[in-house]
C-alpha positions as a Markdown table, in Angstrom:
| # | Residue | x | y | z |
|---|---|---|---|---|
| 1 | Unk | -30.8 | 38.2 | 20.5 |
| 2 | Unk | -32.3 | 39.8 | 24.1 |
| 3 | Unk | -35.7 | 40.0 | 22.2 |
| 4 | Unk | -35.7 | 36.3 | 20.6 |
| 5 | Unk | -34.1 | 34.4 | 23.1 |
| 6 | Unk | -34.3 | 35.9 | 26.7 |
| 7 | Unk | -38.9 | 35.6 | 27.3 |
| 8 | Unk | -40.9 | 33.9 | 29.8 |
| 9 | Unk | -42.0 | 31.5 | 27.1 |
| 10 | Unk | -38.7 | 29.6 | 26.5 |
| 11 | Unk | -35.5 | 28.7 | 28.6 |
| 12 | Unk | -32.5 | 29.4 | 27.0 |
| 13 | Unk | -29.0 | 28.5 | 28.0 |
| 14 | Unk | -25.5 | 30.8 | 26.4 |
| 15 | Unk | -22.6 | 27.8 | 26.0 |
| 16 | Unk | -19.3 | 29.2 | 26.6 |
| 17 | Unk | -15.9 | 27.6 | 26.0 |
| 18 | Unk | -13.5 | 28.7 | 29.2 |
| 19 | Unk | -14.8 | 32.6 | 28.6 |
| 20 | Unk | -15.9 | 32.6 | 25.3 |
| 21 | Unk | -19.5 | 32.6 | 24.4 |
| 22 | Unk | -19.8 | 30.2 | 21.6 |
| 23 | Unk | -23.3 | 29.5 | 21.4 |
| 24 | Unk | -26.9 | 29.7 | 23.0 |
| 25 | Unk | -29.4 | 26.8 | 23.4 |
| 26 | Unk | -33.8 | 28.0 | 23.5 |
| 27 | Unk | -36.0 | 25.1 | 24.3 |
| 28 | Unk | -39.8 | 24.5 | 26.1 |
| 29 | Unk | -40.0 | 21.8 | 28.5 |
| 30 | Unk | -44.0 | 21.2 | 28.0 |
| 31 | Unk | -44.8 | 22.4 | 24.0 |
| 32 | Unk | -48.7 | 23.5 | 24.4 |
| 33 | Unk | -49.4 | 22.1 | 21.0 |
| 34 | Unk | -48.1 | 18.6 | 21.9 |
| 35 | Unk | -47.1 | 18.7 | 25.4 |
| 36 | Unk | -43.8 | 17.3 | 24.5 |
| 37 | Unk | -40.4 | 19.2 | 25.4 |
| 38 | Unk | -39.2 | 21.0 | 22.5 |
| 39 | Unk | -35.4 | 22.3 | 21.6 |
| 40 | Unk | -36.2 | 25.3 | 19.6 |
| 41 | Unk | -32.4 | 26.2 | 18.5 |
| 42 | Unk | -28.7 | 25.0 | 19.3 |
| 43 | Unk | -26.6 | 27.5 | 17.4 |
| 44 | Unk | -22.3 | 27.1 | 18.1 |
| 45 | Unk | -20.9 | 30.5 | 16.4 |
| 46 | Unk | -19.0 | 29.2 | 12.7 |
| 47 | Unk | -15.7 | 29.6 | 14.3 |
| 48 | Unk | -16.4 | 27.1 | 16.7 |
| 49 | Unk | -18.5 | 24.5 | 14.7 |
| 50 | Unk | -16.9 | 21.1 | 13.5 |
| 51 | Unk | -15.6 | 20.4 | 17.1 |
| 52 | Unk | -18.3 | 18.2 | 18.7 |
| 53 | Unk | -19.4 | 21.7 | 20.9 |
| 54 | Unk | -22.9 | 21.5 | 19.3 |
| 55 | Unk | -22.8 | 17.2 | 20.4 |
| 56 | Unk | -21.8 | 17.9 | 24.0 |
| 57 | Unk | -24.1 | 21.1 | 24.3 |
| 58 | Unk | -27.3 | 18.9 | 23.5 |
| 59 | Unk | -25.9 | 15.8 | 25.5 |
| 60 | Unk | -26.1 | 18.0 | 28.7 |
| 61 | Unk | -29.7 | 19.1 | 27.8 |
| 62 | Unk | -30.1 | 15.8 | 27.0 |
| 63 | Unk | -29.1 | 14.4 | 30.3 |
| 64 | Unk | -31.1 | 17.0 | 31.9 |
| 65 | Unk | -34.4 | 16.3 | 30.1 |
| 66 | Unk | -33.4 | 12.6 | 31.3 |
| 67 | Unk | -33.5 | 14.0 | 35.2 |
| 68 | Unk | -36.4 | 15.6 | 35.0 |
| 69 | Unk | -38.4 | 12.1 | 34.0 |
| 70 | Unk | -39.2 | 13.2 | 30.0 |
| 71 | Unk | -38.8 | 10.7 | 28.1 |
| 72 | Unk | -38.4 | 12.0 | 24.3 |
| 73 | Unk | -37.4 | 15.6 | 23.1 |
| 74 | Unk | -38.5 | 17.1 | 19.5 |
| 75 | Unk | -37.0 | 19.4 | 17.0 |
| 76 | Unk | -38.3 | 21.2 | 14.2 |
| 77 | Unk | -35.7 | 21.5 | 11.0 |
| 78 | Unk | -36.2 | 23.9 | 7.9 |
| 79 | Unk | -36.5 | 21.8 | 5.5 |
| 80 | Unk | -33.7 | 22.9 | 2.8 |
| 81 | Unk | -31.0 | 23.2 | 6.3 |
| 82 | Unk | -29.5 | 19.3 | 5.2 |
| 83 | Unk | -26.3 | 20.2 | 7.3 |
| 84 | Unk | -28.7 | 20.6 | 10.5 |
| 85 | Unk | -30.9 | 17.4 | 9.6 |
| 86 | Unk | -27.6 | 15.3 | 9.0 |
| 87 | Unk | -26.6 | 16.7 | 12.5 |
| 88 | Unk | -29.4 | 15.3 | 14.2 |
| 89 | Unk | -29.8 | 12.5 | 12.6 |
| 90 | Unk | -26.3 | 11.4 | 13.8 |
| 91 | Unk | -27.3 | 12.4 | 17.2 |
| 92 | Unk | -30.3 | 9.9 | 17.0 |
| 93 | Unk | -33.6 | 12.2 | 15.8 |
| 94 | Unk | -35.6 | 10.4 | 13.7 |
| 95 | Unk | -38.2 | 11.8 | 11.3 |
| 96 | Unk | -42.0 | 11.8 | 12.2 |
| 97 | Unk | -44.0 | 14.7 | 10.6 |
| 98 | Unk | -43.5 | 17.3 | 8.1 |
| 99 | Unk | -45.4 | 21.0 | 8.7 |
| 100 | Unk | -46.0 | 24.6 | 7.8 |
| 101 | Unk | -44.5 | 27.1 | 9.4 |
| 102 | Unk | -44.7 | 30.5 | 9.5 |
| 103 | Unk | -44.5 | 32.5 | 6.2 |
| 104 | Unk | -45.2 | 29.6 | 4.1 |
| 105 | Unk | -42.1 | 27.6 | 4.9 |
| 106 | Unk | -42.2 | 24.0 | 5.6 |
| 107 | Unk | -40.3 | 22.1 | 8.5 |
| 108 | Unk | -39.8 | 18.4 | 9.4 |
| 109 | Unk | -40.2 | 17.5 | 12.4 |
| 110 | Unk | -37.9 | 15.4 | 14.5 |
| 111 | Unk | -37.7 | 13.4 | 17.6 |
| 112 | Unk | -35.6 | 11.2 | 20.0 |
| 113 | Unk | -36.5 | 9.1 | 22.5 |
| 114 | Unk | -34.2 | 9.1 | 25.7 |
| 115 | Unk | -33.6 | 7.6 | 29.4 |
C-alpha cells in the first residue's frame, strides 16, 4: 500500500474508527488531464462496509473540496464493479464518459457537482 498510495502525486487520507484503521482515501485536487479534482479510491476494509463509513468518509472530502472553492469532483468506476457504481450513484455521481484504461479495461466515468 506504501508504494500505491503514499507519492507526491496524490493525497491520501487512512479513515480509522476510534483506533481501527478501516480504510484509506487517494485523490488529486487539480487532475492534469482535465484540471478537475479527482477521488482515485475510497476503500472501507469488508468488515466494516454496509455501515454508511464509506458515506461519511466521502462527505468530509466532500465538504473539504467544498472549502477549498471546487465546485465538482470526478470518479472513475471499472466498469463490471456495479456494487461501487450503485454506491455512487446514491451518493449523487452521475455518468458523463466512458474510457480506456490501462491494460485494455474500460471505466465510466463519474461526476458530482457540489457547494
Amino acid at each position: 500500500m506504501e508504494k500505491e498510495f503514499l507519492n507526491p502525486k496524490t493525497i491520501s487520507a487512512f479513515i480509522k474508527l476510534d483506533d481501527t484503521y478501516i480504510g484509506v482515501m487517494d485523490y488529486v485536487l487539480e487532475n492534469p488531464n482535465d484540471h478537475f479534482p479527482w477521488l482515485g479510491l475510497l476503500m472501507i476494509h469488508a468488515d466494516y462496509q454496509g455501515y454508511g463509513f464509506g458515506a461519511q468518509a466521502y462527505a468530509h472530502f466532500e465538504n473539504e473540496m467544498d472549502k477549498r472553492g471546487l465546485d465538482r469532483v470526478r470518479i472513475g468506476l471499472i466498469k463490471e464493479n456495479t456494487k461501487a457504481r450503485h454506491f455512487w450513484e446514491l451518493l449523487g455521481f452521475r455518468y458523463y464518459n466512458t474510457a480506456d484504461w490501462e491494460k485494455g479495461r474500460v471505466i465510466f466515468c463519474y461526476e458530482k457537482f457540489i457547494g
